[in-house]
C-alpha positions as CSV (number, residue, x, y, z in Angstrom):
1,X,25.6,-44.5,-19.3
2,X,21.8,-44.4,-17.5
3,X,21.7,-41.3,-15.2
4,X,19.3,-42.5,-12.3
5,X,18.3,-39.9,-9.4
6,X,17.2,-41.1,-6.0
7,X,15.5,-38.1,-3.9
8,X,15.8,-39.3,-0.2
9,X,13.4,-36.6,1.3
10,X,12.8,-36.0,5.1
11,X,9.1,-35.2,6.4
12,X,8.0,-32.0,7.1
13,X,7.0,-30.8,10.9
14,X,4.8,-32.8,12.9
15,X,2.5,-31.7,15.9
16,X,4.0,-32.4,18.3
17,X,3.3,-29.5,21.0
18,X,4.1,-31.5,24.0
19,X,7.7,-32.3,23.1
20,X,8.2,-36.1,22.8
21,X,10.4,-38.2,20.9
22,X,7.7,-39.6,18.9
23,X,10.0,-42.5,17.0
24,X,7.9,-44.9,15.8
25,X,4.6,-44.1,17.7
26,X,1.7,-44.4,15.5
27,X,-0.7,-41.0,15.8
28,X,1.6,-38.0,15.1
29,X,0.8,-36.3,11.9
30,X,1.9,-33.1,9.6
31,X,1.5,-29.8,11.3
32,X,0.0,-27.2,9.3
33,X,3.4,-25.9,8.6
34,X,4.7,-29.7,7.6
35,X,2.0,-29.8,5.1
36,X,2.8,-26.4,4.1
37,X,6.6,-28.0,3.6
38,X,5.2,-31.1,2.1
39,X,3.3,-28.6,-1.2
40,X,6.6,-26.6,-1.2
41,X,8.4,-29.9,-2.3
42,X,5.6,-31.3,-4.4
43,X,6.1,-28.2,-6.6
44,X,9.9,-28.4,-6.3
45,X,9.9,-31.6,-7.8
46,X,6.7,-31.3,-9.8
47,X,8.6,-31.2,-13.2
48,X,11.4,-33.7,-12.5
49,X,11.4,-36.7,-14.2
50,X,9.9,-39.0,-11.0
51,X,8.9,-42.2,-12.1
52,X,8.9,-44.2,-8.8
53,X,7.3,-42.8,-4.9
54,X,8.2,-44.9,-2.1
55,X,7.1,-43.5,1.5
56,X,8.0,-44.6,5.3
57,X,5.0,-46.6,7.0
58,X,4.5,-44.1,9.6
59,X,1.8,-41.4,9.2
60,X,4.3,-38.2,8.9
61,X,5.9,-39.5,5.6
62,X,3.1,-40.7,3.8
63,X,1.2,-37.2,4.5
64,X,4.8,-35.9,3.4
65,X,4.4,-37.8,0.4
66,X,0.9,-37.5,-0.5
67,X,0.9,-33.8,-2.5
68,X,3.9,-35.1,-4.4
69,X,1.6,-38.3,-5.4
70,X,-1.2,-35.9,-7.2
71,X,1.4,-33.7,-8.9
72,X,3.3,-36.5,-10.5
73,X,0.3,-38.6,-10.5
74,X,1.9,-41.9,-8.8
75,X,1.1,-44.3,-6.3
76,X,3.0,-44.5,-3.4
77,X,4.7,-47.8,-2.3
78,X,5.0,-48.3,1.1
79,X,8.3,-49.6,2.2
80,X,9.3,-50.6,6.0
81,X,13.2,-50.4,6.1
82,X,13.0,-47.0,4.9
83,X,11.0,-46.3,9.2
84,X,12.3,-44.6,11.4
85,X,15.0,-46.0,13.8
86,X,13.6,-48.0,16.7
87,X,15.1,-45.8,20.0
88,X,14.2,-47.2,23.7
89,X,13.6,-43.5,24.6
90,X,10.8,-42.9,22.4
91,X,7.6,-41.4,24.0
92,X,9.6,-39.5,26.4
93,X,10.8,-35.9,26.4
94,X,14.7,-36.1,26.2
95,X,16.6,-34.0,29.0
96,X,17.1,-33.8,32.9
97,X,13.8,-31.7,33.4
98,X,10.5,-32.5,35.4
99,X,9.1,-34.7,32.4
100,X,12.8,-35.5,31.0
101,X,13.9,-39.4,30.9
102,X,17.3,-38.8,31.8
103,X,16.0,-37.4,35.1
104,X,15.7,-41.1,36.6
105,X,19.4,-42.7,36.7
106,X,17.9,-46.3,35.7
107,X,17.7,-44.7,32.4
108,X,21.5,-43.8,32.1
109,X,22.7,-47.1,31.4
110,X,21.0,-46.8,28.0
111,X,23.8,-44.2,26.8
112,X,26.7,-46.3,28.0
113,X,28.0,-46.5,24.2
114,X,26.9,-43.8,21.7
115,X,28.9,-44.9,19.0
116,X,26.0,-48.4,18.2
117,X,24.3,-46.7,19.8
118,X,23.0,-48.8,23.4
119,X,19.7,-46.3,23.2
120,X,18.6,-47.9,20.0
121,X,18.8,-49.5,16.9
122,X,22.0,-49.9,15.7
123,X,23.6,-47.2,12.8
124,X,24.9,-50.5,10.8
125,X,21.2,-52.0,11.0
126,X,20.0,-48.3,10.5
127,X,22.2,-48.0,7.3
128,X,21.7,-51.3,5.5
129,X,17.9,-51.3,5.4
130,X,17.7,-47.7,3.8
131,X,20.5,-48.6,1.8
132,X,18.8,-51.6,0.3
133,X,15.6,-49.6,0.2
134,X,17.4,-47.0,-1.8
135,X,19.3,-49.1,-4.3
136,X,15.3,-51.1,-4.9
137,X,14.4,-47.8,-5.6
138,X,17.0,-47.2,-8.2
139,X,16.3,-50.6,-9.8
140,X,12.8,-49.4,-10.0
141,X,13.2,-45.7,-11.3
142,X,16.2,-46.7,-13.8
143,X,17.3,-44.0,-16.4
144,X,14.7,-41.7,-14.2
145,X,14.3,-40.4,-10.7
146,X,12.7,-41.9,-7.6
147,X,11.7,-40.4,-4.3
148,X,12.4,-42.2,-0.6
149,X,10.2,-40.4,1.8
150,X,11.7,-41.1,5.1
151,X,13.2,-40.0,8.4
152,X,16.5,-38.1,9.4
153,X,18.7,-40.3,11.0
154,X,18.1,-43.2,7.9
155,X,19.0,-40.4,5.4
156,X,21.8,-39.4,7.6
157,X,23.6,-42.3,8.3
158,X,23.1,-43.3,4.7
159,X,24.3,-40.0,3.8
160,X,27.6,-41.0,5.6
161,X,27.9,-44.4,4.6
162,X,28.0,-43.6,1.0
163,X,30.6,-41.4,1.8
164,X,32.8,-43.5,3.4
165,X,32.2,-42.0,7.0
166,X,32.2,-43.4,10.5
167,X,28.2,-43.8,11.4
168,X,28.2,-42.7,15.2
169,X,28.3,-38.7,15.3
170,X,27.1,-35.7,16.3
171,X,23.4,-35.7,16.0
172,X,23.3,-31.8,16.0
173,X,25.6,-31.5,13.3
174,X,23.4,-33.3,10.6
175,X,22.2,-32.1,7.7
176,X,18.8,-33.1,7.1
177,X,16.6,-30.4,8.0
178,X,12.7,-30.5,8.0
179,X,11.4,-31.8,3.9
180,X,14.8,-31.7,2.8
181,X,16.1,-33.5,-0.1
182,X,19.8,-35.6,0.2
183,X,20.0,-36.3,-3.5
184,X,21.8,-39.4,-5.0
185,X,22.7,-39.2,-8.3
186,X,24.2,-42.6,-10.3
187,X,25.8,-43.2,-13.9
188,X,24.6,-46.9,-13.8
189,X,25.4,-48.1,-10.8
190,X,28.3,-46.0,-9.8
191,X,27.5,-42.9,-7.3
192,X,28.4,-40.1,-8.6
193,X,27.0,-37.2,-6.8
194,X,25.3,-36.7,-3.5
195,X,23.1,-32.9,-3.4
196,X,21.5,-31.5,-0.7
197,X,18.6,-29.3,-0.7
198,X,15.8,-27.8,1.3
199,X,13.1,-26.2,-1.2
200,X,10.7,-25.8,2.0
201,X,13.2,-23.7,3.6
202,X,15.1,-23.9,6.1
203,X,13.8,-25.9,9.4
204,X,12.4,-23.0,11.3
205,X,14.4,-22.7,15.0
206,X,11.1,-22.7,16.8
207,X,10.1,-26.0,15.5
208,X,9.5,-28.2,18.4
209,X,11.9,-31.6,18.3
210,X,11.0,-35.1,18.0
211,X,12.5,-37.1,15.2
C-alpha cells in the first residue's frame, strides 16, 4: 500500500477589529497573533514529509501558508475551490445590534432554509470543490503528505462528508479552530483516518469572529 497524508489547515487570526464577516473580501490579513499561529504550524510540520503546498486565493491563507513555504522550501499553488464559501451576508457584522444585518427584516428572508443554506453557497457546492481540491492534492503528494491551506466551513463540511454526515449543522459546534489541522490519511485511495489537531493552540475566546 502508498500511505498519502493530506493536512487541510485553517488560517490563523485575521484583523479584523471592527467585527465583519469578512468572506471573500479582498484586504483582510494575519493579525500579529495569526502570524504567530501561522510559525507555530510551520514548525509543527517542519519535519513531516510535505511534498506538495496548495493555499486559498485570499490573502489570510496564503500569509498562513507562507512560513510553511520557507521551512519546507516549496512553492505554493494557488488553488480557487479550496476559497472560502461565497455568503450574501458578508461585509456585515452578524446579529440584531446597531451595525447588525439581521436588524433590517428585508434581510430575514435570506435564513429561510439553513440546511442549503438560502444565506449562501450551498454545503454540496461547498463540499465538492474542496473535495476535488483535496483528492488533486493527494494525486500530487502520492506516497507523501500535502498541505490544503483554506477556510473553516470547506474543511468542515468536508470533514463531514468524508464521514458520512448530513452537511447543514451547527456552526458553533465545529471543530476547526484557528491554524488547525483536520488530517486525512489514505492507504492508496481508501481513507483510512481523519486527525485533528491545533499545534497553535487553541483559538483564543477573545478572538474577534469573521470566517
Amino acid at each position: 500500500m502508498t500511505r498519502t497524508v493530506v493536512h487541510l489547515l485553517r488560517h490563523g487570526e485575521v484583523e479584523n477589529p471592527s467585527g465583519v464577516l469578512y468572506g471573500r473580501l479582498p484586504g483582510y490579513h494575519l493579525s500579529d497573533r495569526g502570524r504567530e499561529m501561522a510559525e507555530a504550524v510551520a514548525r509543527h510540520l517542519a519535519a513531516r514529509d510535505v511534498t506538495h503546498l496548495v493555499s486559498s486565493p485570499l490573502e489570510r491563507a496564503q500569509e498562513t501558508a507562507s512560513p510553511l513555504a520557507t521551512a519546507l522550501n516549496l512553492t505554493p499553488v494557488i488553488d480557487q475551490r479550496l476559497i472560502e464559501a461565497d455568503n450574501y451576508f458578508q461585509g456585515g457584522r452578524f446579529g440584531i445590534g446597531a451595525n447588525g444585518v439581521l436588524r433590517d427584516p428585508v434581510n430575514w428572508w435570506r435564513l429561510r432554509n439553513p440546511m442549503r443554506p438560502s444565506w449562501g453557497e450551498p454545503y454540496t457546492d461547498i463540499a465538492q470543490r474542496t473535495l476535488d481540491a483535496t483528492a488533486d492534492a493527494r494525486v500530487s503528494a502520492r506516497g507523501h503528505q500535502a498541505v490544503c491551506v483554506t477556510h473553516q466551513l470547506p474543511i468542515w463540511v468536508t470533514r463531514r462528508a468524508l464521514s458520512n454526515q448530513r452537511l447543514w449543522h451547527d456552526p458553533r459546534k465545529r471543530q476547526c479552530g484557528l491554524a488547525s489541522l483536520t488530517t486525512l490519511t489514505y492507504d492508496d485511495d481508501r481513507l483510512v483516518s481523519i486527525g485533528y489537531a491545533e499545534p497553535a493552540g487553541a483559538t483564543p475566546p477573545d478572538t474577534t469572529p469573521g470566517a
